[in-house]
Legacy VTK file of the C-alpha trace (Angstrom):
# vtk DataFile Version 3.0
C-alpha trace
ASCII
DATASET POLYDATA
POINTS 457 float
-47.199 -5.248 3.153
-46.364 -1.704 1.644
-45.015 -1.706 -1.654
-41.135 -3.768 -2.042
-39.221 -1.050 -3.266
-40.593 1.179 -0.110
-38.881 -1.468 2.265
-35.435 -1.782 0.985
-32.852 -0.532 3.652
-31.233 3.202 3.500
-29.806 2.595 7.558
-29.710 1.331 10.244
-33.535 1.486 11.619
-35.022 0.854 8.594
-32.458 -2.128 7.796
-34.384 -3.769 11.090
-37.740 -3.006 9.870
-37.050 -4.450 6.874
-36.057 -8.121 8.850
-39.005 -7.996 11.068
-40.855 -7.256 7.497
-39.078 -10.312 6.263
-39.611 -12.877 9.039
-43.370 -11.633 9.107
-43.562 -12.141 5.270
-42.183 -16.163 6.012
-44.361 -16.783 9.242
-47.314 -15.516 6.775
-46.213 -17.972 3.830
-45.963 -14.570 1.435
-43.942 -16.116 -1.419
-44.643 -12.979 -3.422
-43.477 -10.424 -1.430
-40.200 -12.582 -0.093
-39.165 -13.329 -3.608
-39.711 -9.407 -4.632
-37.717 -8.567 -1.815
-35.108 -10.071 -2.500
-34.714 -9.880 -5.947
-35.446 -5.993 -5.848
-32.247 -5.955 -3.514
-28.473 -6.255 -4.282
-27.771 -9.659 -3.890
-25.175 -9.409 -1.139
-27.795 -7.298 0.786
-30.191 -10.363 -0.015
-27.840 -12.439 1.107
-26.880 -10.488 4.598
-31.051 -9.957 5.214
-31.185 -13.812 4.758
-28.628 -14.624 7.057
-29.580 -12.088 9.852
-32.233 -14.315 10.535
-32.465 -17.076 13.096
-31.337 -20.701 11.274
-35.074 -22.344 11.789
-36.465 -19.039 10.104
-34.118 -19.071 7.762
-34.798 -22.837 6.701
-38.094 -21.590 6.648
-38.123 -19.239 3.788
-36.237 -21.487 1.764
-38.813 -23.758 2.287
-41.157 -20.728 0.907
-39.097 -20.020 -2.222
-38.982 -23.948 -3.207
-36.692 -23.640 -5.934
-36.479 -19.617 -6.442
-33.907 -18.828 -4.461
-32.067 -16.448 -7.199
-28.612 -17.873 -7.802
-26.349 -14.617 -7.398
-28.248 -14.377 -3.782
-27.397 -18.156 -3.300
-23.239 -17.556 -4.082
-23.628 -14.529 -1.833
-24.320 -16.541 1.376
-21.521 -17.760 3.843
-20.676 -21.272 3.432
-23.140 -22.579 6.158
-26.009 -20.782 5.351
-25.117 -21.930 1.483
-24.754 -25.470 2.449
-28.151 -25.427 4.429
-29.678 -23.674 1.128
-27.855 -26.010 -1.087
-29.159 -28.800 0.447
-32.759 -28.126 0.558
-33.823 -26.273 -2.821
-34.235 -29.415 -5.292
-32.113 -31.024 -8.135
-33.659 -28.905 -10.959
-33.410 -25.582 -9.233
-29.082 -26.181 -8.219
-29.105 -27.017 -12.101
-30.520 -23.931 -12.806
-27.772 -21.870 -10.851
-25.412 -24.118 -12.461
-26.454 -23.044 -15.094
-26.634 -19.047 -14.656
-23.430 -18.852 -12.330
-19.769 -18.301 -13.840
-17.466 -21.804 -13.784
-15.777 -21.138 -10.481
-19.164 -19.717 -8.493
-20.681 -23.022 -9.635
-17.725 -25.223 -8.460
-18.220 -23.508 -5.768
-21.796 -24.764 -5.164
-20.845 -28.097 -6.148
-18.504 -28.677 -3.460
-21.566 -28.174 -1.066
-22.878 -31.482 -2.487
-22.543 -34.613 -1.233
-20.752 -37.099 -3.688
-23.994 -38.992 -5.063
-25.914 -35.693 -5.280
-23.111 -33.646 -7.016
-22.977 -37.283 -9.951
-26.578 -36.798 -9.761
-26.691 -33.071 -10.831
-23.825 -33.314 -13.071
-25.663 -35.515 -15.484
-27.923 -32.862 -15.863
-25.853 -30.330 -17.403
-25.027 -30.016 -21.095
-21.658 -32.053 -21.538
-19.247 -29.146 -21.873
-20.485 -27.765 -18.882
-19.933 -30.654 -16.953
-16.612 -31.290 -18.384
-15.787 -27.558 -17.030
-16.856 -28.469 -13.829
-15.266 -31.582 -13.345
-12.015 -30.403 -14.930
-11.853 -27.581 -11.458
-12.869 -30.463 -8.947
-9.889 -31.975 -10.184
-8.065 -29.711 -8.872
-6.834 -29.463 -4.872
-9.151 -26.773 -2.894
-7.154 -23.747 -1.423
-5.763 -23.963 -5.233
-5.599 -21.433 -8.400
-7.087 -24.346 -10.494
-10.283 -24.462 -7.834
-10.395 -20.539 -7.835
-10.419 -20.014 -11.652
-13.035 -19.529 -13.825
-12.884 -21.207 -17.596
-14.777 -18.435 -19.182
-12.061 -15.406 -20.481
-10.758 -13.297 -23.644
-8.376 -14.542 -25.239
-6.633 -13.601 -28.956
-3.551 -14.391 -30.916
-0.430 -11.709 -31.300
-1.464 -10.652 -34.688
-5.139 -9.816 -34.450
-5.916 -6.606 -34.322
-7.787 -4.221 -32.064
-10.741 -4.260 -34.419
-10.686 -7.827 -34.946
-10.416 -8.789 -31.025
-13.713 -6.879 -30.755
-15.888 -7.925 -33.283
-14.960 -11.260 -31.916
-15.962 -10.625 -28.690
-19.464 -9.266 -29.569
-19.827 -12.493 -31.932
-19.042 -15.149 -28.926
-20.632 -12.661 -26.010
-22.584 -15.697 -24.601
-19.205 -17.594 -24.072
-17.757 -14.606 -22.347
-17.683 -13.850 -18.409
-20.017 -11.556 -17.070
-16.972 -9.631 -15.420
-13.496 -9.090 -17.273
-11.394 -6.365 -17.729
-8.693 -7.632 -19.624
-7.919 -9.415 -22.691
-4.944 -11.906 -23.367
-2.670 -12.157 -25.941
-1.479 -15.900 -26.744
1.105 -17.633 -28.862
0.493 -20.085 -31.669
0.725 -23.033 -28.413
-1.506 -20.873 -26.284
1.148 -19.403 -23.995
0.061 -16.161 -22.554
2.399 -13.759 -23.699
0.994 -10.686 -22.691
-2.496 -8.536 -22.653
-4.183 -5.755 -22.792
-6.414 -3.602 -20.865
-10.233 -3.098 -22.014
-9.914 0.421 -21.341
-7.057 0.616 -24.132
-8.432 -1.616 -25.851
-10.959 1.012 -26.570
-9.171 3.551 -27.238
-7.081 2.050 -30.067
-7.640 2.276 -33.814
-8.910 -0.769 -35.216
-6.173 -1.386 -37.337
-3.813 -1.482 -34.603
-2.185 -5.199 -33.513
-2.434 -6.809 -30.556
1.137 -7.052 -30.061
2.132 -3.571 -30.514
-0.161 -2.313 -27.540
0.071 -5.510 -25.199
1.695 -4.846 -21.996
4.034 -8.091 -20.565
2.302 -10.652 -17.659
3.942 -10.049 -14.081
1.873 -12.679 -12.622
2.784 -16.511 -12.996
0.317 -18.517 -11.750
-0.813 -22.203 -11.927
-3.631 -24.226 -11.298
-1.290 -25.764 -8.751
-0.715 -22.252 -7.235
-1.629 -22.023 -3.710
-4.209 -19.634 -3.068
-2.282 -17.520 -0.509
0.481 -17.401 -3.377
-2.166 -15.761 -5.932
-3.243 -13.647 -3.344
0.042 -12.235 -2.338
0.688 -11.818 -6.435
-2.624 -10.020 -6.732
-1.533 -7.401 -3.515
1.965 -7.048 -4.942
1.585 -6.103 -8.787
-2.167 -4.539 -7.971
-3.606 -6.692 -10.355
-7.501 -6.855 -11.102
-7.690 -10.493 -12.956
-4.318 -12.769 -13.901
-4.407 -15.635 -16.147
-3.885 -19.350 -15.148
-1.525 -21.924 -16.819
-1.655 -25.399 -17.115
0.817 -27.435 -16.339
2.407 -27.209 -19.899
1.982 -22.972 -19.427
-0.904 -23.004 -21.256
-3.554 -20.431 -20.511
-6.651 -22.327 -19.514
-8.403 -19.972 -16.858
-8.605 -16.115 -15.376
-8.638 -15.114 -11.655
-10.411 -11.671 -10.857
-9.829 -9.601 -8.190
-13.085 -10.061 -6.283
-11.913 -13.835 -5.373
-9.439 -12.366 -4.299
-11.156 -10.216 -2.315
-13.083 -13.292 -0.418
-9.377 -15.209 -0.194
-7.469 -12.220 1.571
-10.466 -11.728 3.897
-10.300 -15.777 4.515
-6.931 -16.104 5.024
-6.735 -13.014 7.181
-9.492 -14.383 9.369
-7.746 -17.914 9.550
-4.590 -16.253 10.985
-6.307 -13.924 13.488
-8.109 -16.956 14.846
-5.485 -18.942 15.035
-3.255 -16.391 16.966
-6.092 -16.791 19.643
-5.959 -20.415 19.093
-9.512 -20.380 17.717
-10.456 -22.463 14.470
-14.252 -20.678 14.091
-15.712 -17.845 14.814
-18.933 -18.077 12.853
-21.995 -16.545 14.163
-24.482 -19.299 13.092
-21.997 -21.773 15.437
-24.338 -23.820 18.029
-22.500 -23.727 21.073
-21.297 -27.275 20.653
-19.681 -26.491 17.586
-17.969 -23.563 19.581
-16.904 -25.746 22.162
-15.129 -28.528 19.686
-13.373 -25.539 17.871
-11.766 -24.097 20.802
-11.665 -27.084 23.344
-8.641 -28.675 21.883
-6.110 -25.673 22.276
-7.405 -24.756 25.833
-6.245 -28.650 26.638
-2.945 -27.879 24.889
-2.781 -24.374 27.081
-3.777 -26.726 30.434
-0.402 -28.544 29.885
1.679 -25.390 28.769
0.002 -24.007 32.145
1.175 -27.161 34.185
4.489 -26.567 32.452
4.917 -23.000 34.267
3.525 -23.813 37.714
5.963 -26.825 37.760
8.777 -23.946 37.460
7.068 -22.049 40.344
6.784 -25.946 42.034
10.660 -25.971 42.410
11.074 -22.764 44.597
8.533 -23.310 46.714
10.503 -23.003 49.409
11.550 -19.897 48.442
7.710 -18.679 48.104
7.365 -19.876 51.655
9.878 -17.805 53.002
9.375 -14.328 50.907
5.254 -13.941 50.565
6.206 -11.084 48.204
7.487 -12.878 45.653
3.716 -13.951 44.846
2.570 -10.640 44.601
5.035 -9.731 42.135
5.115 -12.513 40.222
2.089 -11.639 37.872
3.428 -8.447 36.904
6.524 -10.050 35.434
5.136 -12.586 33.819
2.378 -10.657 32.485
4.497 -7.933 30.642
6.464 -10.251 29.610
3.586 -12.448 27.906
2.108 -9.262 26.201
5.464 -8.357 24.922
6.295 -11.668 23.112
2.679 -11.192 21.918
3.546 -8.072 20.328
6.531 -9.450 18.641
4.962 -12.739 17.560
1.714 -10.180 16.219
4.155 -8.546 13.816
6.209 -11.338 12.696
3.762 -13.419 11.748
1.844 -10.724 9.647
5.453 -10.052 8.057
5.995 -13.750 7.542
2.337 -13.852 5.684
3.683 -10.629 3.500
6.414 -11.894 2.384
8.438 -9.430 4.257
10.588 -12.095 6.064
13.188 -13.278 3.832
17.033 -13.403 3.345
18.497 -10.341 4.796
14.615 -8.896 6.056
14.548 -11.497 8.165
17.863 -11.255 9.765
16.953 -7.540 10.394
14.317 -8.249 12.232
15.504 -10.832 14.543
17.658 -8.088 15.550
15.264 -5.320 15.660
12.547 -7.400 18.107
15.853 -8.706 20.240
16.634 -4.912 20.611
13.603 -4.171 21.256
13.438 -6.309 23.920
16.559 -4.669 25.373
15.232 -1.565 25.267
11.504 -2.077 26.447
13.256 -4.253 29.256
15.650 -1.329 30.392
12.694 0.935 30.870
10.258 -1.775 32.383
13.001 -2.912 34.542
13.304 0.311 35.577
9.796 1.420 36.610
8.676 -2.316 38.198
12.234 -1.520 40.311
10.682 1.564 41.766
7.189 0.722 42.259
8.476 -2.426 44.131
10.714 -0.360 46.137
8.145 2.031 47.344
5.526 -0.461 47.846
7.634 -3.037 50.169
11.193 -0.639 51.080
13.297 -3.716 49.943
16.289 -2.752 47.932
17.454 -6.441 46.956
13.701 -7.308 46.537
13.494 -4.140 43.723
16.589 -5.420 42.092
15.404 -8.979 41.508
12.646 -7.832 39.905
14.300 -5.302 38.037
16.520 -8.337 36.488
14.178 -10.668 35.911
11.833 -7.707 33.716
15.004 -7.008 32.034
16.210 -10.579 31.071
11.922 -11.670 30.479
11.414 -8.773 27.950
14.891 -9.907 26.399
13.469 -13.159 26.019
10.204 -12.207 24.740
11.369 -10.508 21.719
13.942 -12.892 20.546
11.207 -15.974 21.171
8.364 -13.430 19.621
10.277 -13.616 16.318
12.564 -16.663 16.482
9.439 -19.450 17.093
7.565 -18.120 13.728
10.434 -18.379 11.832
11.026 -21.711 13.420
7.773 -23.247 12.771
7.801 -21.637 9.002
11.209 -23.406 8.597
10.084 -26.911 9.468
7.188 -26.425 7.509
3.976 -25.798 10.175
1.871 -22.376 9.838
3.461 -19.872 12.259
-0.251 -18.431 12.933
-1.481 -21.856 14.156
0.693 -22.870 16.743
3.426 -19.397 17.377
1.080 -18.290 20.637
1.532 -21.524 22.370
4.989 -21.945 22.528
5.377 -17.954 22.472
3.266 -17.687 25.562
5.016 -20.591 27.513
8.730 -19.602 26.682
8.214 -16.561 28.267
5.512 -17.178 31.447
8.577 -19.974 31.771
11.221 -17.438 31.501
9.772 -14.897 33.606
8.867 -17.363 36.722
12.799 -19.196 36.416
14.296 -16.020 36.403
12.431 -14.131 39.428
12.101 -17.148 41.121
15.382 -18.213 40.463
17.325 -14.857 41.113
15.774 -14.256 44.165
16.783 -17.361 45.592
20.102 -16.314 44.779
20.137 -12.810 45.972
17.568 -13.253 48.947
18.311 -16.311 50.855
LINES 1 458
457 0 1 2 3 4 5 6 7 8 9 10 11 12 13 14 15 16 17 18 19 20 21 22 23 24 25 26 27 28 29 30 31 32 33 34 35 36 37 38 39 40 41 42 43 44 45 46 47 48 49 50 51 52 53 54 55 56 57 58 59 60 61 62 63 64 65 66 67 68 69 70 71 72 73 74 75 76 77 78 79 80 81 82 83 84 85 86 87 88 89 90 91 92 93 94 95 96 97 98 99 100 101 102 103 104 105 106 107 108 109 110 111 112 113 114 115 116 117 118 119 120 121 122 123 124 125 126 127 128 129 130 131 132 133 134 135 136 137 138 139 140 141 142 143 144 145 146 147 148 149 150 151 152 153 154 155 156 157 158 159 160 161 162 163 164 165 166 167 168 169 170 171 172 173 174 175 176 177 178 179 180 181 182 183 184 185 186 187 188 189 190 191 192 193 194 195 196 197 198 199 200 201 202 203 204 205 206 207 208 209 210 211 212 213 214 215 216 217 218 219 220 221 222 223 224 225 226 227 228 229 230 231 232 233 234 235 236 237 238 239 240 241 242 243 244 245 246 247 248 249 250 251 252 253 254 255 256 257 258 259 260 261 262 263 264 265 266 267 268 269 270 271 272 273 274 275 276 277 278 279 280 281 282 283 284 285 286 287 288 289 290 291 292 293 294 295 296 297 298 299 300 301 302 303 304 305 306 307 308 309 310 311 312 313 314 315 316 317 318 319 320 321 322 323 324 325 326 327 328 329 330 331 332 333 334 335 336 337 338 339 340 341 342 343 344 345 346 347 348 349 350 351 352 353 354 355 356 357 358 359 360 361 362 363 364 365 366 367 368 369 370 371 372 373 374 375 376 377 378 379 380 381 382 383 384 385 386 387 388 389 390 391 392 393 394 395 396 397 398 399 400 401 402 403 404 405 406 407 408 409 410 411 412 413 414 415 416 417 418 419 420 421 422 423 424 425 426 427 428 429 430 431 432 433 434 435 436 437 438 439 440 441 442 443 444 445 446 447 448 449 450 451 452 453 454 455 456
């Protein structure tokens, strides 16, 4: 093997060379040269290397590494190629990362334990460490107190700027590796304000705390839900935010690169979920794919039944007009991508906290209009194509009211059902689509179906 620093990737071809340099490295049992690797990279370019590689070779070079697997390329891995490293480097070496991680990267290790193993571990650490750890575990996951990290800057009201920093350089082991701000607390340890590093810096020494602090806009919890602290991060651009206790005191700090990972989740989460599909990871074995996105196909089987028993009651009426099946698609498809459409933007709006009081009232109107509109011109258009296709008048205006009264539909059910859900307290990604997509196939069949047994027969 040529020199590490020669491998490491500048693009694409030479990111590929540097895999096949990588799995050759493992099949030859080259600790050396893996561990250089990897530790000569960026650790989320460690990470990505790692997991580009097939799960068996994978396994394999942690097998190789034993117990060196570095820890800031072992928080960089997604969580099932973290679990599978997790669970095979040994006792000491997960103590070690422990050890070097910040409190909420090594929670987040932790929770890849099993119960006995994570006891097991725990007793290993130094006793304020552990009491760290097990004070987040406490806490529910998808939570602030889970997210947090115990490590942060914090000084009372009437310290000054010089003060604050020779502080800081006297405790820098007990500070986090990452922080850009520092918080100003009351005698009780209510955060009362802060201020930025970058001010911080620029301030005379003899300058107090309290004359250059700026005031919180966050208010966050360790009960906070993590989409809340999200949406608080988005909304005052924040790059950390203290977390309270239940009695408001400050006992953690939130930075803006878990953020990062939550926003990306929860993004993810709803985009599957419009497409009814709980995973999407690439390391999924195809039975793992299957359970994910089994269930919802059964639940679309029904909502399927659910439409062809509409089409079931004017059979006769199929029987007698054989163009009724042609068209019947067409309606029912523009009217399914329409409610899409509408369901698509609500539910981002719902997740954005764009959907409330008066907002919300707007835009029940806006997608019913919508609707109106869309279904004038659609209406329209289907009318004339069906007219020139089959030269039936009546046959062009059924279809023309059934677009028209589908699209209608569509946008107030695109809008209306993820409000719905939000108000009786079910996630508007998860389950919107279903009942989106059978309200208007439903809609669509009835009313062509329906009006042309009126008008026809």
């Amino acid at each position: 093997m040529s020199d590490v620093t020669d491998q490491l990737p500048k693009n694409g071809p030479e990111k590929d060379q540097l895999l096949q340099n990588m799995q050759q490295a493992v099949l030859n049992g080259d600790q050396v040269w893996v561990k250089a690797t990897l530790e000569a990279m960026h650790p989320a370019d460690a990470s990505d290397l790692l997991e580009q590689m097939p799960r068996d070779e994978f396994e394999a070079a942690l097998a190789l590494l034993g117990g060196e697997l570095p820890s800031d390329v072992l928080i960089e891995l997604r969580d099932e190629y973290r679990e599978d490293a997790v669970e095979a480097l040994p006792d000491a070496a997960v103590v070690d990362a422990l050890d070097e991680l910040d409190s909420d990267d090594a929670t987040t290790v932790l929770e890849d334990l099993d119960e006995n193993r994570r006891e097991r571990i725990l007793d290993e650490l130094e006793p304020v460490d552990r009491a760290v750890l097990e004070a987040r575990l406490v806490h529910d996951e998808d939570t602030a107190g889970r997210l947090m990290q115990h490590e942060f800057l914090a000084a009372p009201e009437f310290w000054t700027v010089g003060h604050t920093i020779d502080h800081a350089r006297d405790n820098a082991a007990e500070l986090p590796d990452d922080f850009y701000e520092v918080y100003v607390v009351d005698p009780k340890i209510h955060p009362v304000g802060y201020v930025l590093l970058s001010q911080l810096l620029r301030t005379p020494r003899n300058v107090k705390l309290s004359d250059i602090m700026s005031d919180l806009h966050s208010d966050i919890s360790v009960a906070t839900d993590q989409e809340e602290v999200a949406y608080q991060f988005q909304k005052y651009s924040l790059a950390s935010a203290p977390v309270k206790d239940e009695e408001g005191r400050l006992v953690g700090m939130i930075t803006v690169d878990d953020m990062v990972d939550v926003i990306q989740e929860e993004n993810t989460e709803d985009l599957l979920a419009l497409s009814n599909v709980s995973s999407a990871d690439g390391s999924d074995t195809v039975f793992e794919t299957v359970r994910a996105r089994a269930p919802w196909l059964a639940v679309n089987l029904v909502t399927a039944f659910i439409a062809s028993g509409i089409i079931a009651l004017f059979e006769d009426t199929l029987d007698q007009i054989v163009q009724l099946a042609i068209l019947m698609p067409v309606v029912a498809a523009l009217a399914g991508n329409a409610g899409s459409q509408g369901l698509a933007v609500a539910v981002r709006a719902i997740a954005e906290r764009e959907m409330e009081g008066a907002a919300q009232r707007r835009a029940i109107v806006r997608e019913t209009t919508t609707g109106v509109v869309q279904g004038v011109l659609f209406a329209i258009g289907v009318g004339l194509v069906s007219l020139l296709w089959f030269r039936d008048t009546q046959l062009a205006i059924v279809i023309s009211l059934a677009m028209f009264a589908s699209f209608v539909w569509a946008g107030f059910s695109g809008i209306l059902v993820p409000l719905a859900l939000r108000k009786a307290g079910a996630d508007p990604a998860v389950a919107s689509s279903v009942f989106v997509l059978t309200l208007t196939d439903t809609m669509a069949f009835f009313s062509f179906l329906g009006l042309a047994t009126l008008i026809l027969l």
